[in-house]
PLY file of the C-alpha trace (Angstrom):
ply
format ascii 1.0
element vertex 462
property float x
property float y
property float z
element edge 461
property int vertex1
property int vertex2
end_header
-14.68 -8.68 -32.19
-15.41 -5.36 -30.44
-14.08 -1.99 -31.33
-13.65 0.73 -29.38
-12.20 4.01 -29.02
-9.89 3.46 -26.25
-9.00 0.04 -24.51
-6.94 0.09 -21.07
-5.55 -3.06 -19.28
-5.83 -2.60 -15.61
-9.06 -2.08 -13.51
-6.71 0.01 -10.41
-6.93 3.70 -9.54
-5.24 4.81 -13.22
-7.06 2.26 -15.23
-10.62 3.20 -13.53
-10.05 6.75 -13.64
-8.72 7.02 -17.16
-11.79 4.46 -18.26
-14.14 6.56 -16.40
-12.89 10.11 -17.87
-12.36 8.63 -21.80
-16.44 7.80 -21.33
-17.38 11.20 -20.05
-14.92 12.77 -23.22
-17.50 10.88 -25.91
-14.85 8.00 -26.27
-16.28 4.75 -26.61
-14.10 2.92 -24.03
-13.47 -0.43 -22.39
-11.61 -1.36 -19.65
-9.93 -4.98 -18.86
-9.42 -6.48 -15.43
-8.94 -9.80 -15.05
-9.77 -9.44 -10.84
-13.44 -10.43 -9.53
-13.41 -6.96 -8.50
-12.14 -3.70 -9.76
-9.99 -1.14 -7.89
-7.01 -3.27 -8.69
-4.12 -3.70 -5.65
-4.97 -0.10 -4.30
-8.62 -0.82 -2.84
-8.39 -4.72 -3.12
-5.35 -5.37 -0.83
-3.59 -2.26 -0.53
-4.72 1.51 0.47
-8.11 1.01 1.61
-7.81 -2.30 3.46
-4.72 -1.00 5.38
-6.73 2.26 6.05
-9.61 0.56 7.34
-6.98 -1.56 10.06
-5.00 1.31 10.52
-8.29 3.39 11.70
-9.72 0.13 13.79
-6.32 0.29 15.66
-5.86 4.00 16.21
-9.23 3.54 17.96
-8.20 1.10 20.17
-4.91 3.12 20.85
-7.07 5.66 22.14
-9.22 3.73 23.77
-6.08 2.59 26.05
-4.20 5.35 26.12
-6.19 8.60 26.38
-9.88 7.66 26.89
-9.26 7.89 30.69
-7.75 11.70 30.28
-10.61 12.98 29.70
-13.04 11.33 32.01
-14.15 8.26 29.78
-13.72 5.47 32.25
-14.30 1.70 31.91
-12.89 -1.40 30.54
-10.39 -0.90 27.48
-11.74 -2.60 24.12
-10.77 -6.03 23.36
-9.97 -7.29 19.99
-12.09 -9.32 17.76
-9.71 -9.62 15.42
-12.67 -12.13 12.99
-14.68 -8.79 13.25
-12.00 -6.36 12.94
-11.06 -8.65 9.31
-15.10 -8.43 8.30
-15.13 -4.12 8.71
-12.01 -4.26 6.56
-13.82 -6.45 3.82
-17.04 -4.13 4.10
-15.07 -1.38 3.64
-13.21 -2.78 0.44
-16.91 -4.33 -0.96
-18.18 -0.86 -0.82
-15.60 0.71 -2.53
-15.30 -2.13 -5.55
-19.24 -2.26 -6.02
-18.88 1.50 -6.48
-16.44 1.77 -9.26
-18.50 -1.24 -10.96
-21.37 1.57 -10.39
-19.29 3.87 -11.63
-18.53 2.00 -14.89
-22.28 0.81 -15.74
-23.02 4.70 -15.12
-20.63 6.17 -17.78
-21.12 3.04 -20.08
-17.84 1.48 -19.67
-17.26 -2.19 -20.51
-15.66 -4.27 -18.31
-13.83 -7.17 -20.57
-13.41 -9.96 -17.95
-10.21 -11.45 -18.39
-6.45 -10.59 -18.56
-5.31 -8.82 -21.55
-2.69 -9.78 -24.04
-1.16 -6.85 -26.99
-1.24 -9.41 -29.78
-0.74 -6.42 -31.99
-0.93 -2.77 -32.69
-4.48 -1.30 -31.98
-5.82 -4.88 -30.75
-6.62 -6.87 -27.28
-6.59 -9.70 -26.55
-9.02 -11.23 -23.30
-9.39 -14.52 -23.69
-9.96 -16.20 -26.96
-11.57 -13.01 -28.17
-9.56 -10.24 -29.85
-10.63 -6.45 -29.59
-10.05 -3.42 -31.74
-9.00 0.15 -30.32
-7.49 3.43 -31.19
-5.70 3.79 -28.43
-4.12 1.49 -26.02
-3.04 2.50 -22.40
-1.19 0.00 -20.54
-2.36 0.50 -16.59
-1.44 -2.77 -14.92
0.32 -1.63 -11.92
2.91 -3.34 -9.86
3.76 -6.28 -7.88
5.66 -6.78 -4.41
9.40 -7.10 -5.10
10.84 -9.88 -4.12
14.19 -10.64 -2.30
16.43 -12.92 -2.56
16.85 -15.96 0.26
13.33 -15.09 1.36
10.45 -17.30 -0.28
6.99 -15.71 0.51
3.94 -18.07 1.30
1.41 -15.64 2.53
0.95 -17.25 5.95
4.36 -16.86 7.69
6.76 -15.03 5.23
3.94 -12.57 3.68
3.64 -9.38 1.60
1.43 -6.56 2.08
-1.05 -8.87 0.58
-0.97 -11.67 3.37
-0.28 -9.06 6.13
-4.14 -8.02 5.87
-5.62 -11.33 6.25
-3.87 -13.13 8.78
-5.57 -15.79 10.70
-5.21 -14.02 13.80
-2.71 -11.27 15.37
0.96 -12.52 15.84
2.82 -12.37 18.93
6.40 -11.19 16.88
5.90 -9.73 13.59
9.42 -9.17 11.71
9.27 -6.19 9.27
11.82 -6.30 6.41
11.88 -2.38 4.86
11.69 0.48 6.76
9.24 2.74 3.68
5.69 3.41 3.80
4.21 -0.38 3.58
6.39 -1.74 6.44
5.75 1.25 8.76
1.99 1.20 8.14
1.38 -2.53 8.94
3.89 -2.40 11.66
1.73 0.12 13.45
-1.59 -1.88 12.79
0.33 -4.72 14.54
2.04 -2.99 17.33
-1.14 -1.28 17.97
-2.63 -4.86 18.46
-0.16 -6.19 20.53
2.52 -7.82 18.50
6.18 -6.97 19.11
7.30 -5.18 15.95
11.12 -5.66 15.23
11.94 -3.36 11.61
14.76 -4.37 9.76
16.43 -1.42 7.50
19.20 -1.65 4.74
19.84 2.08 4.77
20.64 4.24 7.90
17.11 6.01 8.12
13.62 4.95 7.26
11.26 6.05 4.62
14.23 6.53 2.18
14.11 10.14 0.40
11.97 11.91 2.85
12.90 14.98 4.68
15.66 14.24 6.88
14.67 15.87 9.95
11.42 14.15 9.47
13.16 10.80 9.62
14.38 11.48 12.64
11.44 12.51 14.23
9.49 10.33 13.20
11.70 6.71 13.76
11.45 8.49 17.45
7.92 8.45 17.42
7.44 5.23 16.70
10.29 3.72 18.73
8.13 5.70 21.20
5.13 3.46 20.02
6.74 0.32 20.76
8.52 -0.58 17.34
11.99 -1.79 17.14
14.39 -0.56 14.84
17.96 -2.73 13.31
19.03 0.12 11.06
22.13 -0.79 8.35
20.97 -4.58 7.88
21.16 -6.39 4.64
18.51 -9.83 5.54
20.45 -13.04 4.01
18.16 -15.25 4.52
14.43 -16.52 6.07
14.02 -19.87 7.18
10.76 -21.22 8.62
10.05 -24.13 10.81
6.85 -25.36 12.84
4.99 -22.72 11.98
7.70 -20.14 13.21
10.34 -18.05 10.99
13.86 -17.42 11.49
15.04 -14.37 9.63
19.01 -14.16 9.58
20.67 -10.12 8.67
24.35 -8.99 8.39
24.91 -5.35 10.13
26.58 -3.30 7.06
28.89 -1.81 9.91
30.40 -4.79 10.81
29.85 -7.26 8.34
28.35 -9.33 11.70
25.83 -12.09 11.69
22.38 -12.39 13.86
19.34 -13.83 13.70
15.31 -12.83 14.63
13.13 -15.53 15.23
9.16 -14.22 14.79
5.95 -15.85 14.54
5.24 -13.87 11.00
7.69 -11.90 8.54
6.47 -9.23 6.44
8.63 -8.16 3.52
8.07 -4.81 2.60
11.32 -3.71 0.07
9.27 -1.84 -2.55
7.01 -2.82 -5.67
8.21 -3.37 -9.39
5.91 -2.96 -12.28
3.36 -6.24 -13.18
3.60 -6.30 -17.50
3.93 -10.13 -17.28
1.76 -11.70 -20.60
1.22 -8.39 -22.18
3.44 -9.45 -25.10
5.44 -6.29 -24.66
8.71 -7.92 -25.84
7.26 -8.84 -29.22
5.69 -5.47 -29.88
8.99 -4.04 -29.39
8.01 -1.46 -26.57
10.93 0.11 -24.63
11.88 -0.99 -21.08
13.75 0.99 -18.56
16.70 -1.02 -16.68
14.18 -0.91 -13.37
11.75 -2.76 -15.56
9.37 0.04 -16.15
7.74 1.06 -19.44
9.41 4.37 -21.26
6.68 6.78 -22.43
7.37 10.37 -24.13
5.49 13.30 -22.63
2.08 12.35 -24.05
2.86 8.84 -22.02
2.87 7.37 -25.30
5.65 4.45 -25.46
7.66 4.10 -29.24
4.93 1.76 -30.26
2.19 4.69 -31.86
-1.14 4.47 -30.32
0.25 2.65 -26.72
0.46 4.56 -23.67
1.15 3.53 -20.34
0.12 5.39 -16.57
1.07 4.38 -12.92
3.21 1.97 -11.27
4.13 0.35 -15.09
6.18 3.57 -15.53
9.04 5.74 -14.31
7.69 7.82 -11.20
6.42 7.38 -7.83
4.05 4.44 -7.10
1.41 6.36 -5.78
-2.51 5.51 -6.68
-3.27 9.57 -6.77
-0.14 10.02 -9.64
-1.54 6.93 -11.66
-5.15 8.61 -11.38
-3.71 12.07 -12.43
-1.74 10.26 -15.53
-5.01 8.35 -16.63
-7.30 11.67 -16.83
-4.30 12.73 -18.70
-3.94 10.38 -21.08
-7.82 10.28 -21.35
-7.60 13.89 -22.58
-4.72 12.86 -25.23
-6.84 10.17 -26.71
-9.79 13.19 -27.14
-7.40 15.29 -28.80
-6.79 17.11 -25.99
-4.17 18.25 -23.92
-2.95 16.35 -20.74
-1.40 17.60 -17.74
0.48 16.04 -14.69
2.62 18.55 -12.29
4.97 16.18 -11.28
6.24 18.68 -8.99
3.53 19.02 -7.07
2.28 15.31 -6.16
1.98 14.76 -2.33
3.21 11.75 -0.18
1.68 10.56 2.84
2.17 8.24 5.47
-1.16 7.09 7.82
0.55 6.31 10.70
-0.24 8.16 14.06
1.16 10.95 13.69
0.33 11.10 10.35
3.72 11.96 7.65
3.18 14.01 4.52
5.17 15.80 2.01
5.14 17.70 -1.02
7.84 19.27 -3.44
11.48 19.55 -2.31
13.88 18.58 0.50
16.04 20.76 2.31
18.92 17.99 0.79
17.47 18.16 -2.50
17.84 22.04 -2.38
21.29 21.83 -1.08
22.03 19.28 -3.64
21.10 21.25 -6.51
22.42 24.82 -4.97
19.58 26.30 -4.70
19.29 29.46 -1.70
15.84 28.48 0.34
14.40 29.21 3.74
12.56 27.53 6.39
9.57 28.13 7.56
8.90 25.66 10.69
6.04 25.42 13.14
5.54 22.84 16.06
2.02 21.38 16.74
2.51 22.32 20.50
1.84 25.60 19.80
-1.43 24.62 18.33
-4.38 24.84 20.45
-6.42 22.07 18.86
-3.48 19.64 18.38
-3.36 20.04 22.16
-6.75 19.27 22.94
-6.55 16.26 21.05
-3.32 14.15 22.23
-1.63 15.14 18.96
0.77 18.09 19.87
3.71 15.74 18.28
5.22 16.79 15.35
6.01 20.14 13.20
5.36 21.65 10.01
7.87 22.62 7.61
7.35 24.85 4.69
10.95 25.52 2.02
10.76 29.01 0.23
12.44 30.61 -2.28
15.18 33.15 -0.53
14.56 35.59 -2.91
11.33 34.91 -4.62
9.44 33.48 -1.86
7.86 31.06 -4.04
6.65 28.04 -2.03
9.39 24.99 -2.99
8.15 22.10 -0.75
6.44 21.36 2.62
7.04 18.93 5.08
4.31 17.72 7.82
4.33 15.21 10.67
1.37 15.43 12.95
-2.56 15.32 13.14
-4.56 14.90 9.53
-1.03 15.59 8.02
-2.08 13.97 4.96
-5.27 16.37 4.60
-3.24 19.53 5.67
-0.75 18.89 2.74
-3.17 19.83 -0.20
-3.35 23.75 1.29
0.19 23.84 0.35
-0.29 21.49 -3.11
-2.50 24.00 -4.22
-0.65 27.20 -3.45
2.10 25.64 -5.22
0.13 24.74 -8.28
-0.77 28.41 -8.45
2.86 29.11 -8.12
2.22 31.39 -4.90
4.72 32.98 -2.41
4.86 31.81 1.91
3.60 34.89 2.50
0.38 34.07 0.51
-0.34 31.51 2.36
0.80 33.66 5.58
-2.62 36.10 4.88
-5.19 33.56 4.12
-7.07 34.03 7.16
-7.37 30.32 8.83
-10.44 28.88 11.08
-9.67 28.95 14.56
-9.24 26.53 16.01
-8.15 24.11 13.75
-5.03 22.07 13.13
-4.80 23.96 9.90
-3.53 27.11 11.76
-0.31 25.63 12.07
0.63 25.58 7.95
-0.32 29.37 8.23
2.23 29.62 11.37
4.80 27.71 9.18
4.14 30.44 6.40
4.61 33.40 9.09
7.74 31.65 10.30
9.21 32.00 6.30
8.82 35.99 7.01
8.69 37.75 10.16
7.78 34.79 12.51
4.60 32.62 13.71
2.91 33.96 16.19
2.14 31.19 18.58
6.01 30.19 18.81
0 1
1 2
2 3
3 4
4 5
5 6
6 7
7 8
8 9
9 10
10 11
11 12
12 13
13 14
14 15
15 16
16 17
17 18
18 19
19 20
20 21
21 22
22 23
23 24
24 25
25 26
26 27
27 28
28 29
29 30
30 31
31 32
32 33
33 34
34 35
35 36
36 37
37 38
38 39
39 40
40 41
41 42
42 43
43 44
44 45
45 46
46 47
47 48
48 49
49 50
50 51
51 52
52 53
53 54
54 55
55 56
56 57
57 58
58 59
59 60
60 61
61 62
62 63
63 64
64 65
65 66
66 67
67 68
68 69
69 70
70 71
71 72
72 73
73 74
74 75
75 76
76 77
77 78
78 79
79 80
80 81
81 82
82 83
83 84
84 85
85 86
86 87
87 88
88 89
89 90
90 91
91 92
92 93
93 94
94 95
95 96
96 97
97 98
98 99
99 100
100 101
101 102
102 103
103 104
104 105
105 106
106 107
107 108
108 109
109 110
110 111
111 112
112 113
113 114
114 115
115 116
116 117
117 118
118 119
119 120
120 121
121 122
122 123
123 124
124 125
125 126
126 127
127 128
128 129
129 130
130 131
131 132
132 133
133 134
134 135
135 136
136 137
137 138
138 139
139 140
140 141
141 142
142 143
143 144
144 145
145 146
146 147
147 148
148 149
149 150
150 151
151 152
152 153
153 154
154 155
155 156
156 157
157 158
158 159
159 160
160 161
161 162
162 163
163 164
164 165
165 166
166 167
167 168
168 169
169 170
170 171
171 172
172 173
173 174
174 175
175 176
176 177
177 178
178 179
179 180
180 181
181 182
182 183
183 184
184 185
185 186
186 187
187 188
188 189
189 190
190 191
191 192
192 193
193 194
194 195
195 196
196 197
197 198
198 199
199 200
200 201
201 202
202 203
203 204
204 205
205 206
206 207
207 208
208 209
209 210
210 211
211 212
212 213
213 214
214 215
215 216
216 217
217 218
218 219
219 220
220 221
221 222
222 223
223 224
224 225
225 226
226 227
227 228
228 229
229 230
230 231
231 232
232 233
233 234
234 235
235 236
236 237
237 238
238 239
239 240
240 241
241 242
242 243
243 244
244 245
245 246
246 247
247 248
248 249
249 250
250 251
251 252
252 253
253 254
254 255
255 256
256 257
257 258
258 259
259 260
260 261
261 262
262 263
263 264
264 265
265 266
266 267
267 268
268 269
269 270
270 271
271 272
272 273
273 274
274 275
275 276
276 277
277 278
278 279
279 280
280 281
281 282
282 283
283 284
284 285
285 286
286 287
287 288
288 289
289 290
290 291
291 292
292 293
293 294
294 295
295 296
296 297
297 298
298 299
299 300
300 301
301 302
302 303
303 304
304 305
305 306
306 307
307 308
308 309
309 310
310 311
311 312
312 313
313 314
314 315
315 316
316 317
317 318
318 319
319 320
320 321
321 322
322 323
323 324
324 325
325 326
326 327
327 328
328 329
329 330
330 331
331 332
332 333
333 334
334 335
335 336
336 337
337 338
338 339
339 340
340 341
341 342
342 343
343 344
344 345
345 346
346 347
347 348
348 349
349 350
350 351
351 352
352 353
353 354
354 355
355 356
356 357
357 358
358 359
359 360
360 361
361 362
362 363
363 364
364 365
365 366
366 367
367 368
368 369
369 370
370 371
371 372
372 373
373 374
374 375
375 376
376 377
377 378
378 379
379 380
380 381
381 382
382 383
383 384
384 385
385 386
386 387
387 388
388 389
389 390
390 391
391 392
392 393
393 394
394 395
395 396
396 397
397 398
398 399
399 400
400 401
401 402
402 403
403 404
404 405
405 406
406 407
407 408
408 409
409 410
410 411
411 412
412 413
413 414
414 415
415 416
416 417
417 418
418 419
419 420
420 421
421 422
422 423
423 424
424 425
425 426
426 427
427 428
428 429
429 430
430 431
431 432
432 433
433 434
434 435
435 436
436 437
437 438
438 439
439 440
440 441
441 442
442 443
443 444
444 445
445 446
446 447
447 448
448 449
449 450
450 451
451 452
452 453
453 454
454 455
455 456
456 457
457 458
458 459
459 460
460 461
């Protein structure tokens, strides 16, 4: 038996990070994973593999689409899709051997194994129990599943099977219309596949800016991707290697079917605390099956915690990361802090989606008096250069105060362009604050400053 200071289950962006920041607090700290590799879902079949196809594809979209504009001539790239599969394992090798770096570097142990909470202040891996001070639950989330619709990773897949196909499908059916779906659904339209998205609600990426839905389903309808909004899928059926989804239209209560060579279900996540022995230890569920924490993310059981997708929030690796330096700082007797006001959302689709803060709905919702600050990508000089005049940006302000509220980007490196605003808003500063930062010309960055003009006397390049 081992003791340590602090023990976290889950080797994924919050477990790491939390591991990684208890060590460099003086906290003798272990961290269990039960994977071959650390990173858990995020860099093992989630954010970086999908990055690494999404980049490979982009390149090939510009390779057929704009190479010839500006006088790069020849043959367009084919695929080597066997190659293509290998970068994307590179890329995730790198990034796992580098945590494991990471860990031997701050003198974190890795227990091997999946942990069990046989008991306030002990672990269990294996057949050996372990001793901590504090516990923090960091075992992340698993795709949700949907009823009539059995996945076996090779036809019917998850987000899991859709980056390691055996080789690019002719029809790809995407069930949800959020940030998974979209994603892969560009990879594979990008490819060549005909990408049909199936939607319960009446616009995709549910809770997002509603002029940016718009937008942006026109984009990538624009891109080749097919859209059945207001469908609830019955069933999927599949057959000789073939699937045969079948959806009722909410509108009409009618009947159809889709036949495609692969089906990719993409309706969310819900937190993975299977064999954790939380039911015997008494800790507190939420009705969507996540773990309740207080403000310290401390659950009713003294000395627990839990970070990430295992509690209330958005599934996002940065917020789990944020929420284990946090609760790193707790467990040294310091204090942790998490704005959850101010954590971004992107999309890495081409154009690229990203948001921040509040909605023009969610400000109309709750009463509030705002203004809009708005800025097309035309208008920017670089954008322009670069096949990526699409899009806008959007920044909400404070009628009276100013005070930046939200922002709201679709275009180039949207999802880098979104942290100028993340930090003006953690420093609680005014449009117009961001309106006098001088900005690099030319860069796509002058555009959030044009958005800031537009909240006062007006952009400039409008």
């Amino acid at each position: 038996m081992a003791s340590y200071d602090v023990i976290i289950i889950g080797g994924g962006p919050g477990g790491y990070v939390c591991a990684i920041r208890c060590a460099q607090l003086g906290l003798k700290t272990a961290c269990v994973e039960g994977r071959e590799t650390l990173g858990g879902t995020c860099l093992n079949v989630g954010c970086i593999p999908s990055k690494a196809l999404l980049h490979a594809s982009h390149m090939l979209h510009e390779a057929e689409h704009n190479f010839a504009a500006m006088g790069l001539k020849g043959k367009s790239p084919s695929v080597d899709w066997k190659q293509m599969l290998a970068y994307k394992d590179d890329v995730i090798g790198q990034n796992t051997k580098g945590i494991e770096f990471l860990f031997k570097k701050n003198k974190v142990d890795w227990l091997k194994g999946w942990g069990s909470i046989p008991g306030p202040g002990k672990v269990k891996v294996g057949d050996e129990v372990h001793e901590a001070k504090t516990i923090v639950i960091a075992t992340g989330s698993q795709a949700a599943s949907l009823p009539g619709v059995e996945v076996d990773e090779k036809i019917v897949v998850t987000s899991t099977g859709a980056l390691e196909l055996s080789k690019v499908p002719k029809t790809l059916a995407v069930i949800g219309a959020g940030v998974i779906g979209l994603e892969l659904g560009s990879v594979y339209a990008r490819l060549g596949a005909e990408v049909t998205v199936i939607e319960y609600l009446d616009a995709i990426t549910p809770g997002m800016d509603g002029e940016v839905q718009k937008v942006f389903q026109r984009t990538l309808k624009k891109q080749g991707l097919n859209f059945i909004m207001g469908a609830a899928v019955q069933k999927v059926e599949t057959a000789r290697g073939k699937a045969r989804l079948t959806y009722k239209l909410r509108k009409d209560d009618s009947e159809h079917d889709l036949d495609a060579d692969v089906v990719l279900v993409a309706t969310g996540r819900k937190p993975y605390t299977e064999g954790l022995g939380l039911d015997a230890l008494g800790i507190e569920i939420t009705r969507g099956g996540q773990i309740k924490v207080d403000d310290h993310w401390q659950t009713n059981v003294k000395g627990i915690h839990a970070i990430g997708d295992a509690i209330e929030g958005p599934m996002l690796a940065h917020k789990a990361e944020d929420e284990g330096m946090a609760v790193a700082a707790v467990a040294a007797g310091k204090h942790g802090h998490v704005n959850y006001g101010v954590i971004p959302g992107v999309i890495y689709t081409h154009p690229e989606v990203a948001n921040v803060g509040e909605t023009e709905e969610s400000l109309k919702k709750a009463g509030r008096a705002y203004k809009v600050g708005k800025f097309s990508f035309m208008g920017n000089g670089r954008a322009k250069a670069n096949f990526a005049g699409d899009g806008f940006v959007k920044i909400l302000a404070d009628k009276d105060t100013d005070r930046i509220l939200g922002a709201h980007i679709i275009g180039p490196s949207a999802g880098e362009l979104i942290h100028e605003v993340c930090v003006a808003m953690e420093f609680g500063a005014a449009a117009e604050d961001l309106a006098l930062t001088c900005h690099a010309h030319p860069t796509y960055s002058e555009a959030v400053r044009e958005a800031a003009l537009a909240c006062g006397d007006g952009a400039i390049h409008a």
